[in-house]
Each structure stands twice: as structure tokens, then as C-alpha cells.
C-alpha positions in Angstrom: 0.0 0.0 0.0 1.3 3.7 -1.0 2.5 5.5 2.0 -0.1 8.3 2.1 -2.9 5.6 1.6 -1.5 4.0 4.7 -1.6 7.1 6.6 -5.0 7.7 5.5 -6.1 4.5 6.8 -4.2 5.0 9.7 -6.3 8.2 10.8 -9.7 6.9 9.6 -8.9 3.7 11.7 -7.9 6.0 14.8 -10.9 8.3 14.3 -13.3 5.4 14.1 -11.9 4.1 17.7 -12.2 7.3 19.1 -15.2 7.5 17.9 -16.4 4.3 19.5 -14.9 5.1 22.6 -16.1 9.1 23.1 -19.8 7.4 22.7 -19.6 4.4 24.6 -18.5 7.1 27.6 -21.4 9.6 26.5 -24.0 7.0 26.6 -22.3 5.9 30.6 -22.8 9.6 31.7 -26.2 10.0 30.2 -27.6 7.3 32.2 -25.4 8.5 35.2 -26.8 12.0 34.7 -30.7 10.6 34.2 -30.2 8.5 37.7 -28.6 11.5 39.4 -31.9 13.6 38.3 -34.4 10.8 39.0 -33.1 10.5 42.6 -33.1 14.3 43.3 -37.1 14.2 42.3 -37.3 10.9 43.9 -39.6 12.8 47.0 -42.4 13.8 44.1 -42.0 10.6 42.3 -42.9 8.0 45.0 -41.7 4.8 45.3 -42.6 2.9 41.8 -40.1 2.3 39.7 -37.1 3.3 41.2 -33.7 2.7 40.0 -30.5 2.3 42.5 -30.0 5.3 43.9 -33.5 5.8 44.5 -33.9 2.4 46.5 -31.8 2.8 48.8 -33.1 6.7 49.1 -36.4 5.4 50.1 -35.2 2.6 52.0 -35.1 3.1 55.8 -32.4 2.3 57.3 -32.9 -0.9 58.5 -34.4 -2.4 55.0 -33.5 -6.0 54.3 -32.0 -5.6 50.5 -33.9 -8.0 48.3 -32.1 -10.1 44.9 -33.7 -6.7 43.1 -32.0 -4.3 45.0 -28.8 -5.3 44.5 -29.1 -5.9 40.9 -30.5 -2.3 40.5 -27.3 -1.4 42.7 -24.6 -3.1 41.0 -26.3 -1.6 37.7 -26.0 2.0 38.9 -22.5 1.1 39.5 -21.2 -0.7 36.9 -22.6 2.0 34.6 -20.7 4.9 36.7 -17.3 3.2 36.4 -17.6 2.9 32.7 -18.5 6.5 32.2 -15.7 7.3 35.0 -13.0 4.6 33.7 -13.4 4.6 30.0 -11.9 8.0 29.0 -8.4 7.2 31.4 -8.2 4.2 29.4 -8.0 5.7 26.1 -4.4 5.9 25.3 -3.5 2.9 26.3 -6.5 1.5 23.7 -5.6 4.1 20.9 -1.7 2.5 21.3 -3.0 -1.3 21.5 -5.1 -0.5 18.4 -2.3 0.9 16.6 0.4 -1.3 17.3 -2.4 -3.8 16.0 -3.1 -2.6 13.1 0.6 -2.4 12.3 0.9 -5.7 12.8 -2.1 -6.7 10.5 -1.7 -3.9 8.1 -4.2 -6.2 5.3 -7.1 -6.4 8.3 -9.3 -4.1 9.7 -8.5 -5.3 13.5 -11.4 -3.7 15.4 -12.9 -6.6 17.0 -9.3 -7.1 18.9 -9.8 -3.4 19.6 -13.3 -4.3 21.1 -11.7 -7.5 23.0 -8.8 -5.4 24.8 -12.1 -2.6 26.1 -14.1 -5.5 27.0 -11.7 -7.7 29.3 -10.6 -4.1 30.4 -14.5 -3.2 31.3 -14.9 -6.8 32.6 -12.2 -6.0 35.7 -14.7 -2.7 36.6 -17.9 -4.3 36.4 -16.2 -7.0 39.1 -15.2 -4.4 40.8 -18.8 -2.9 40.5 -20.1 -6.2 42.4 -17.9 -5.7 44.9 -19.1 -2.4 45.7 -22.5 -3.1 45.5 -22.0 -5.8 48.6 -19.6 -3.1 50.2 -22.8 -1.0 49.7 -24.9 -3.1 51.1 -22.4 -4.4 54.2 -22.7 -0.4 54.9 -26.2 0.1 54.9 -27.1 -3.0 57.1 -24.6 -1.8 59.6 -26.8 1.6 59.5 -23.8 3.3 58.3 -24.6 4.8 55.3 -27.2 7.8 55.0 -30.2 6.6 52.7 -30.5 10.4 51.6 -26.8 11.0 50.6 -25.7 7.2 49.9 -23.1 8.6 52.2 -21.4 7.0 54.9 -20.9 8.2 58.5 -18.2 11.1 59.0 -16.1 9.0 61.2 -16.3 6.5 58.8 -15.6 8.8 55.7 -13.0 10.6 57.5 -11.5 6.7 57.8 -11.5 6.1 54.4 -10.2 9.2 53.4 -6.9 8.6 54.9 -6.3 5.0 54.1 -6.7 6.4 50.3 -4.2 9.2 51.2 -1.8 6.5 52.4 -2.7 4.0 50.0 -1.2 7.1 47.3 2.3 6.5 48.4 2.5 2.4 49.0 4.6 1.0 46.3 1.7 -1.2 44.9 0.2 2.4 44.1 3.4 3.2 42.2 3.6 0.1 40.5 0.4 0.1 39.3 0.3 4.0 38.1 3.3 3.2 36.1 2.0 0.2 33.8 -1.4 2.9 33.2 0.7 5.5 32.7 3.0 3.5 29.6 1.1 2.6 27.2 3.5 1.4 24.8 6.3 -0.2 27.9 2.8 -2.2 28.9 1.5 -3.5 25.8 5.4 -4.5 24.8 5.8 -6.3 27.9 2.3 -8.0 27.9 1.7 -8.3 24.3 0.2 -11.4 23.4 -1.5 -12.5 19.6 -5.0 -12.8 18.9 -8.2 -12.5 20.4 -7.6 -14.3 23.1 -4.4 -12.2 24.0 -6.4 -9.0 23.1 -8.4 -10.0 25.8 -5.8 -11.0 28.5 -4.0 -7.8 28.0 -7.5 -6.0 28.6 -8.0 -7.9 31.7 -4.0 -7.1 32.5 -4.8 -3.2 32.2 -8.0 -3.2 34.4 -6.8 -5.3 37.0 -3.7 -2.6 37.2 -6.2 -0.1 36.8 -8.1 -1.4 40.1 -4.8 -1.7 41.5 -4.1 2.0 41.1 -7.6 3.2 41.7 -9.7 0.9 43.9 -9.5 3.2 47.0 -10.3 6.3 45.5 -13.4 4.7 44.4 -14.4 4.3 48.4 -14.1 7.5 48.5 -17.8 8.0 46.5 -19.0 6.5 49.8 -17.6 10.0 51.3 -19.7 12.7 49.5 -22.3 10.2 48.2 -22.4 7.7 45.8 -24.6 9.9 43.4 -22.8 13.1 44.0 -21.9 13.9 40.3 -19.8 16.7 41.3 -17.6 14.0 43.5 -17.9 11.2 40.9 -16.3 14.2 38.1 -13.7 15.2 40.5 -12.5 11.7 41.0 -12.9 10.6 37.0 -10.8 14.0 36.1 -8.4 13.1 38.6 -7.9 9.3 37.7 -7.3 10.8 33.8 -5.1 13.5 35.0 -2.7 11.3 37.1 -2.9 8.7 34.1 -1.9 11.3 31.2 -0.8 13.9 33.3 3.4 14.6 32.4 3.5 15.0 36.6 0.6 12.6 36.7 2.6 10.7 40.2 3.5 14.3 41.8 -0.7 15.0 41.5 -0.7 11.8 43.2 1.0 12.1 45.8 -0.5 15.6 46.4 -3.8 14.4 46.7 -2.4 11.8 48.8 -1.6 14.2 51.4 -5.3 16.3 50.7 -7.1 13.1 51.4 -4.8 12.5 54.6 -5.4 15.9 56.2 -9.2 16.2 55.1 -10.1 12.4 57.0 -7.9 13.8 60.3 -9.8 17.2 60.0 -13.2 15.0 60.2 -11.9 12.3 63.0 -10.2 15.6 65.2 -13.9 17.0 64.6 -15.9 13.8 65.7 -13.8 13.7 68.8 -14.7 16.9 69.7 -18.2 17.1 69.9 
């Protein structure tokens, strides 16, 4: 093939990915944004047809969560960490689907393209069901706030500093630097075919949990519907991925989350 046909190809292949991508995250935050809405009107609505957030909102405190709960649960969060995971994971996908098509110059590779997102997206919707039961573990301990889906301040202010220290262990570090090398990552893990696309897609999310899972808890702070909190935490997990001093904002927030949990424990003690 001519060189500028190649290029061509090239940057209608790269479009089309982007593409895929910027709506698969689009569609994620539309439903996020309609749930977020649906639970703020949730006191003229009533109680038919809720979704998660508005269950456990109308839920008192001591509710036993039914099989439909926690489906409707793990729903609202498996559809937040796609909308809040997907766009950190681009580059390392835009470089996978490169280096593929590279490799298979005579194909048009994007069902490996689709493989690598899906084991990646298969890590955060396990990590979604694990949530949902911490979730749940919270609210039958009467610890989380049915209005806010927030949890206690003495347990937020808890949480908050484990994810501060958490920032500087050296699993942290390890982690941040495989999502923060595309090309070092897929070189070291590439493996051929579907099957491969899909193991190195799985590889990347489960160092993306690695990197991220605490600051995740942290929706439990401000409440798990908060869109302002669930922004500030996506920004920041794209930020520290793509970032050039992506590891110094790290550690930064590191030391935020540390102060802001002992400023909420030193004011529980004191009243």
C-alpha cells in the first residue's frame, strides 16, 4: 500500500476508535446524569419504579435488601465506572489499536480493539459487584445515609486517609506506572490474537483497580450519586494517568485526602 494511503487508513482507523470510545463514555454519563436527576425528584415521584439510587433513598435504614436491589445497585455502579474509567483508558487503547493494526496492516482489527475494552471493562464491572455488597455491608450496619448514599463522618474521615496513604505504598506506584505507559505495557504484555487482546485488557484493568480501587471508596464520602464528587475523581484518575507529573498529583492528593479524613476524626472527637 502507497505510503499516504496508509496514513489515511491509519487516521480513519484511529478516528473510528475514538469514535467508538467518546460514545460508549457519552452514553455511561447520560444514564449517570438521568439516575442523578431521577433520585433528586425521587420525593415527588414516590416509590414505583425506582432505579439504584432511588432504592436505597427510600429505603429506611434498616431495610433487608432484596435479589432486586442489589441488581439495581450493582447496575448504577457498573454504569458509573464505565462512564468514569473509559476515557483514562484511552491511550493505552488508541496505542493497543495501533500497534495492531501495524501488525495486520491487510485487516481491519477492530474486534481485537473491542476485546482489549471488553476484558478491560470486565475488571470494573467485578469491581462494580464488589461495591455493590460493600454497599450493602454499609447500609445493614446503618452506616450509610439513605438520603446522601453517604457514609458516617467518622467513617468517611477513615476512608479518606487510608486512600491518602494508599497514594504512596509501592503497589500504588507500580500500578500508576503500567497505566501510565502505554507502549512499555503492551510491549511487555503483548500477546497475539483475540484471546491475547483479551488478556491484556483484563492485565490493564486489574492494574487499573490496582491504582484506583481506594479512590473509588471514597464515592462513599460525598455520596455515591454526588456527580460533582464522581467528576472530581474521573478528572483526577485521567489527570494522574496522562498527566506529564501525573505521580507528583498523586501524591498531592495523597496528602489532601490525609489531612481532610484527620480534620473530620479531630472533629468527631470533639463534639
Amino acid at each position: 500500500m502507497l505510503p499516504k494511503a496508509t496514513e489515511f487508513v491509519q487516521k480513519r482507523y484511529r478516528i473510528v476508535v475514538i469514535v467508538g470510545l467518546v460514545a460508549i463514555t457519552a452514553l455511561a454519563w447520560m444514564y449517570v446524569l438521568q439516575l442523578a436527576s431521577s433520585m433528586s425528584g425521587l420525593e415527588t415521584n414516590g416509590g414505583l419504579g425506582m432505579e439504584a439510587g432511588q432504592m436505597e433513598m427510600s429505603m429506611p435504614q434498616t431495610a433487608i435488601w432484596r435479589s432486586g436491589d442489589i441488581l439495581l445497585t450493582f447496575l448504577m455502579w457498573a454504569v458509573m465506572m464505565v462512564a468514569m474509567m473509559t476515557p483514562s483508558a484511552i491511550p493505552m487503547i488508541l496505542t493497543y489499536a495501533s500497534l495492531n493494526r501495524r501488525r495486520y496492516a491487510n485487516e481491519t482489527p477492530f474486534f481485537a480493539v473491542a476485546v482489549f475494552l471488553l476484558g478491560y471493562l470486565i475488571v470494573w464491572l467485578s469491581f462494580s459487584g464488589v461495591a455493590t455488597f460493600v454497599q450493602w455491608g454499609f447500609h445493614s450496619a446503618t452506616l450509610l445515609s439513605p438520603e446522601t448514599i453517604g457514609v458516617t463522618p467518622l467513617l468517611g474521615g477513615v476512608l479518606l486517609i487510608l486512600a491518602g496513604v494508599y497514594q504512596f505504598t509501592p503497589l500504588k506506584q507500580v500500578c500508576l506506572s503500567n497505566c501510565r505507559t502505554p507502549l512499555g505495557f503492551l510491549v511487555t504484555e503483548w500477546r497475539e490474537g483475540l484471546g491475547g487482546a483479551l488478556i491484556m485488557g483484563l492485565r490493564h484493568g486489574i492494574y487499573c483497580v490496582g491504582c484506583c480501587w481506594l479512590l473509588m471508596t471514597l464515592l462513599f464520602v460525598a455520596g455515591v450519586m454526588n456527580l460533582l464528587w464522581v467528576a472530581l475523581i474521573a478528572g483526577y484518575v485521567l489527570v494522574e494517568k496522562v498527566a506529564p507529573a501525573g505521580q507528583w498529583v498523586s501524591r498531592a492528593i495523597g496528602l489532601l485526602t490525609i489531612g481532610w479524613g484527620a480534620w473530620l476524626l479531630i472533629r468527631m472527637l470533639g463534639t
